[in-house]
Residue frames as a rotation matrix with the C-alpha (Angstrom) as fourth column:
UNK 1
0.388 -0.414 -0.823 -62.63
0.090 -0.872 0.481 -81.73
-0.917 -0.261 -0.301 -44.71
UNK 2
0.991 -0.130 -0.024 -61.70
-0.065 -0.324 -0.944 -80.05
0.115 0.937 -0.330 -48.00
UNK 3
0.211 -0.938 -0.276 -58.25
0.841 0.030 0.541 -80.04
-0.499 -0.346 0.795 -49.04
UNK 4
0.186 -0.091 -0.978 -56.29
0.014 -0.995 0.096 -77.08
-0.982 -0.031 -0.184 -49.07
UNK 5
0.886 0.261 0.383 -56.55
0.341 0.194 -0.920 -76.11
-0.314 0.946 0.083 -53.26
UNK 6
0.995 -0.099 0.013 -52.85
-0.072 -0.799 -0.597 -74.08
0.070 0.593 -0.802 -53.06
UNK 7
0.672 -0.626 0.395 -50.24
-0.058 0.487 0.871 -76.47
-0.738 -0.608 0.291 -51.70
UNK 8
0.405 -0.828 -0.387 -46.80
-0.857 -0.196 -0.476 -76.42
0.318 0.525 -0.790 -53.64
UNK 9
0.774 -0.194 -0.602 -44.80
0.277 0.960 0.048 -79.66
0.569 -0.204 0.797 -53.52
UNK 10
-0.473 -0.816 0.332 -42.03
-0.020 -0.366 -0.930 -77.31
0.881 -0.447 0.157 -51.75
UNK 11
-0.391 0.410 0.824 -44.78
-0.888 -0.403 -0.221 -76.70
0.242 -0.818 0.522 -48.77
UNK 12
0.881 0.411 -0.233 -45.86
-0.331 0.889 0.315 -80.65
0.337 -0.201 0.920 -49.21
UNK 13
0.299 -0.802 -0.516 -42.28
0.177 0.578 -0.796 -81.78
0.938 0.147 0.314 -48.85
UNK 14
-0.600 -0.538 0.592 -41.65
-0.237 -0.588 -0.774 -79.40
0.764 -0.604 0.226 -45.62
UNK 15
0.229 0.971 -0.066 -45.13
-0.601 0.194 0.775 -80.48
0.766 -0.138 0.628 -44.19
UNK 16
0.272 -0.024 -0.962 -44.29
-0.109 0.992 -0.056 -84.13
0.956 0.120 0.267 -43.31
UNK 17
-0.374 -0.923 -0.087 -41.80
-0.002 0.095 -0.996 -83.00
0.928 -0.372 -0.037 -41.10
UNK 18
-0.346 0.498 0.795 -44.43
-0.872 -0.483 -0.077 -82.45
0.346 -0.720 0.601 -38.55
UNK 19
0.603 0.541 0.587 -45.05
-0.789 0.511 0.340 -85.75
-0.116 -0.668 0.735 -38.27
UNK 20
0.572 -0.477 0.667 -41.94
0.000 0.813 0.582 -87.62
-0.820 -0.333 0.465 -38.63
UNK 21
0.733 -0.207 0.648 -40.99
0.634 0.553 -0.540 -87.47
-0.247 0.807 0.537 -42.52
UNK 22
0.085 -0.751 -0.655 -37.56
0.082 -0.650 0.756 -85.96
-0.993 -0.118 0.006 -43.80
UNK 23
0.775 -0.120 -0.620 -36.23
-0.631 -0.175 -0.755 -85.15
-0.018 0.977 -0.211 -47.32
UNK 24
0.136 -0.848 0.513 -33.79
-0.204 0.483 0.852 -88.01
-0.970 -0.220 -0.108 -48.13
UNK 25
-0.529 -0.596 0.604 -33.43
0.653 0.170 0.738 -87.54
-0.542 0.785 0.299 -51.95
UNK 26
0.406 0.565 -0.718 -34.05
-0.102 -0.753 -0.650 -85.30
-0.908 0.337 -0.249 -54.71
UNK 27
-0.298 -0.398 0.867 -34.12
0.626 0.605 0.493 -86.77
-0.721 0.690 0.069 -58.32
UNK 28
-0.673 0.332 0.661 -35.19
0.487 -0.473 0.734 -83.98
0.556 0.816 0.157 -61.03
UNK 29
-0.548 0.457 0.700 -38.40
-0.463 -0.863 0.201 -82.33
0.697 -0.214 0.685 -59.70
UNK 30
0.360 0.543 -0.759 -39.02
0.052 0.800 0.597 -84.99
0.931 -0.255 0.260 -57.37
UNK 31
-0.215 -0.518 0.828 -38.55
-0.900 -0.225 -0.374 -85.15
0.380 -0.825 -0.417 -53.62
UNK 32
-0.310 -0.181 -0.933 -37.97
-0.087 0.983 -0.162 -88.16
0.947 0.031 -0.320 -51.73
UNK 33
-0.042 0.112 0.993 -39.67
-0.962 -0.273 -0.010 -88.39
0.270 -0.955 0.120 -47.93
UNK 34
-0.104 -0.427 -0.898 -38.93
-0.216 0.891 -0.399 -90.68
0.971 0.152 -0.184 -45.78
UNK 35
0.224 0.147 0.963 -39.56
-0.757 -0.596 0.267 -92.17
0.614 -0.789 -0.022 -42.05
UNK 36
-0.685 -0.487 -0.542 -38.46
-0.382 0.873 -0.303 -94.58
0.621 0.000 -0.784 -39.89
UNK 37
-0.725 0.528 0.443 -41.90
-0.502 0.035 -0.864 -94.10
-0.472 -0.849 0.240 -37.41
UNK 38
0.311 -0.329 0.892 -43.16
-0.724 0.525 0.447 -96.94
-0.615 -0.785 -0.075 -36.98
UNK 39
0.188 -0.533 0.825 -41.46
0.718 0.647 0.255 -98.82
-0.670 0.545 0.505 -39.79
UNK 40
-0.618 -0.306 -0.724 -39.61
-0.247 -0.799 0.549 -97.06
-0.746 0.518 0.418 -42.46
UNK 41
0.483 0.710 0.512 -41.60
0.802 -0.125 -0.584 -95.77
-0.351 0.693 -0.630 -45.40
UNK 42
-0.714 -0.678 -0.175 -41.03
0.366 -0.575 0.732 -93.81
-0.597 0.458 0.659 -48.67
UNK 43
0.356 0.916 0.186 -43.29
0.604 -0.074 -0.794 -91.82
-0.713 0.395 -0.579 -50.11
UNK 44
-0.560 -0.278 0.781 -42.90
0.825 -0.100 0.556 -89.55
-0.077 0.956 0.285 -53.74
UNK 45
0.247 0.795 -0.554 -43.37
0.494 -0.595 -0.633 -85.92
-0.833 -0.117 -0.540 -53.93
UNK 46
-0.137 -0.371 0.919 -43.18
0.889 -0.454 -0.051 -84.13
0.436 0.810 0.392 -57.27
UNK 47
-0.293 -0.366 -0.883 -42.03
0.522 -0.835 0.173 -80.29
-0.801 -0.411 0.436 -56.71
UNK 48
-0.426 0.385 0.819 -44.86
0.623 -0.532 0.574 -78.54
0.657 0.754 -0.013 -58.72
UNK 49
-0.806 0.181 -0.563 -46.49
0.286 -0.714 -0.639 -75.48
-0.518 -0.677 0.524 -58.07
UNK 50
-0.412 -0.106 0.905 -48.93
-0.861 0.369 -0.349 -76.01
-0.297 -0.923 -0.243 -57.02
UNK 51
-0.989 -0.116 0.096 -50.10
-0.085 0.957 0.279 -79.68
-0.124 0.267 -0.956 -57.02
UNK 52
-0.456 0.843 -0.285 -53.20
-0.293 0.160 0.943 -81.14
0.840 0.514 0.174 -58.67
UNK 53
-0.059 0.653 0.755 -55.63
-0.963 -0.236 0.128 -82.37
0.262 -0.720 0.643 -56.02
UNK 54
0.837 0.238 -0.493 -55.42
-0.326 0.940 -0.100 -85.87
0.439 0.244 0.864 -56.71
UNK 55
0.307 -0.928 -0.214 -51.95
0.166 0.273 -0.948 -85.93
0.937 0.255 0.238 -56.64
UNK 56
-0.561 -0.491 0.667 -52.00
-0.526 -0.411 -0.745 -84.24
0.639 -0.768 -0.027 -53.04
UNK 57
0.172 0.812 0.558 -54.57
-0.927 -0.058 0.370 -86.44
0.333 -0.581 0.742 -52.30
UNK 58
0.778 -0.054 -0.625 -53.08
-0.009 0.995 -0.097 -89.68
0.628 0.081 0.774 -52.82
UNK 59
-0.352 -0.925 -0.146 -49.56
0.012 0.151 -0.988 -88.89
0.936 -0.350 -0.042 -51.13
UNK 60
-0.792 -0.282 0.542 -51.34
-0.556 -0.035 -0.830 -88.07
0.253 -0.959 -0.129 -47.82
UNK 61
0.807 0.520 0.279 -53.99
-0.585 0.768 0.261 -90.93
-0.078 -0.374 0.924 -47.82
UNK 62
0.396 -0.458 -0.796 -50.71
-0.024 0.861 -0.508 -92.95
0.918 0.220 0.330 -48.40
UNK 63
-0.618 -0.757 0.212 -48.76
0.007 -0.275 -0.961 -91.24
0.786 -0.593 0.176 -45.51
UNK 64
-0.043 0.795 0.605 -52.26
-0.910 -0.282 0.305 -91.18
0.413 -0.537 0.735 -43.46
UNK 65
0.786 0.526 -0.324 -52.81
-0.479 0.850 0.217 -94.77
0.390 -0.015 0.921 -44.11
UNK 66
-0.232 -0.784 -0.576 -48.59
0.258 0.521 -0.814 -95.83
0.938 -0.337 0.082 -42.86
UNK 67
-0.702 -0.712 0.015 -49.22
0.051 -0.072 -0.996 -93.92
0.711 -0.698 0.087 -39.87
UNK 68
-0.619 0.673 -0.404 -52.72
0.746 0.665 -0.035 -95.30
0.245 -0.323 -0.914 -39.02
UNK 69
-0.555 0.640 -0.532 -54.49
0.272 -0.464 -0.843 -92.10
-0.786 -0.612 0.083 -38.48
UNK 70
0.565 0.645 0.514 -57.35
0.759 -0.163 -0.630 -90.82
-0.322 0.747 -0.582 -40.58
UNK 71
-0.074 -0.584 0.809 -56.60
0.940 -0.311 -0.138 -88.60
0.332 0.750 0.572 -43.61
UNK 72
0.439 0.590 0.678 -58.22
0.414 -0.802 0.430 -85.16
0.797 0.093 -0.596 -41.64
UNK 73
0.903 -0.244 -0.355 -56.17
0.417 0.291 0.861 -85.69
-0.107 -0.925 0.364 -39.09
UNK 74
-0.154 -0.934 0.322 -53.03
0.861 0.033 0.507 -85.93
-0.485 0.355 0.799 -41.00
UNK 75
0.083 0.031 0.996 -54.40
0.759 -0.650 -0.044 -82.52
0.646 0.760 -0.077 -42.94
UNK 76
0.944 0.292 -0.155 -55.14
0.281 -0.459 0.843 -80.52
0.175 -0.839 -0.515 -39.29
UNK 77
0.642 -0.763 -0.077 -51.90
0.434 0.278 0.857 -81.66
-0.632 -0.583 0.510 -38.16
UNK 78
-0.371 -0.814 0.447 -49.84
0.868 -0.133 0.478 -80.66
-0.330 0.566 0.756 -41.64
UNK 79
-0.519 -0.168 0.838 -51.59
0.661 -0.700 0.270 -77.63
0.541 0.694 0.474 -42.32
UNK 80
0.484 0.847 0.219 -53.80
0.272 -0.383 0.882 -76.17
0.832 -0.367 -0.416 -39.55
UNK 81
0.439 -0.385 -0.812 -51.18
0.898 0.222 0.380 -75.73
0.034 -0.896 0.444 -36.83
């Protein structure tokens, strides 16, 4: 599954929340997310508009790979709903 090519780090940051992750700092143009499901993790969004592909790609194979499901999954689930 392609990712989506027009994602903002405001609409990545709000995303998460669908599966567990909150906003628990905000350092310059960075957002912090965080979860405690099923062990806490921190992951590192930068608050550009909109984000490079890579850059959205790596945060949700990271956030794919904590919460054990494949990465297409985790895209359905944060954007397709």
């Amino acid at each position: 599954m392609k990712l989506p090519r027009d994602v903002s780090g405001a609409e990545l940051v709000r995303a998460p929340g669908r599966v567990g992750y909150i906003a628990t700092r905000t350092t310059g143009s960075h957002v912090r997310l965080t979860t405690q499901y099923p062990s806490q993790h921190h992951v590192t969004v930068p608050a550009h508009d909109p984000l490079k592909v890579g850059t959205l790609a790596a945060i949700l194979s990271e956030v794919a790979t904590h919460l054990a499901i494949d990465r297409n999954d985790l895209v359905d689930r944060l954007f397709h709903d």
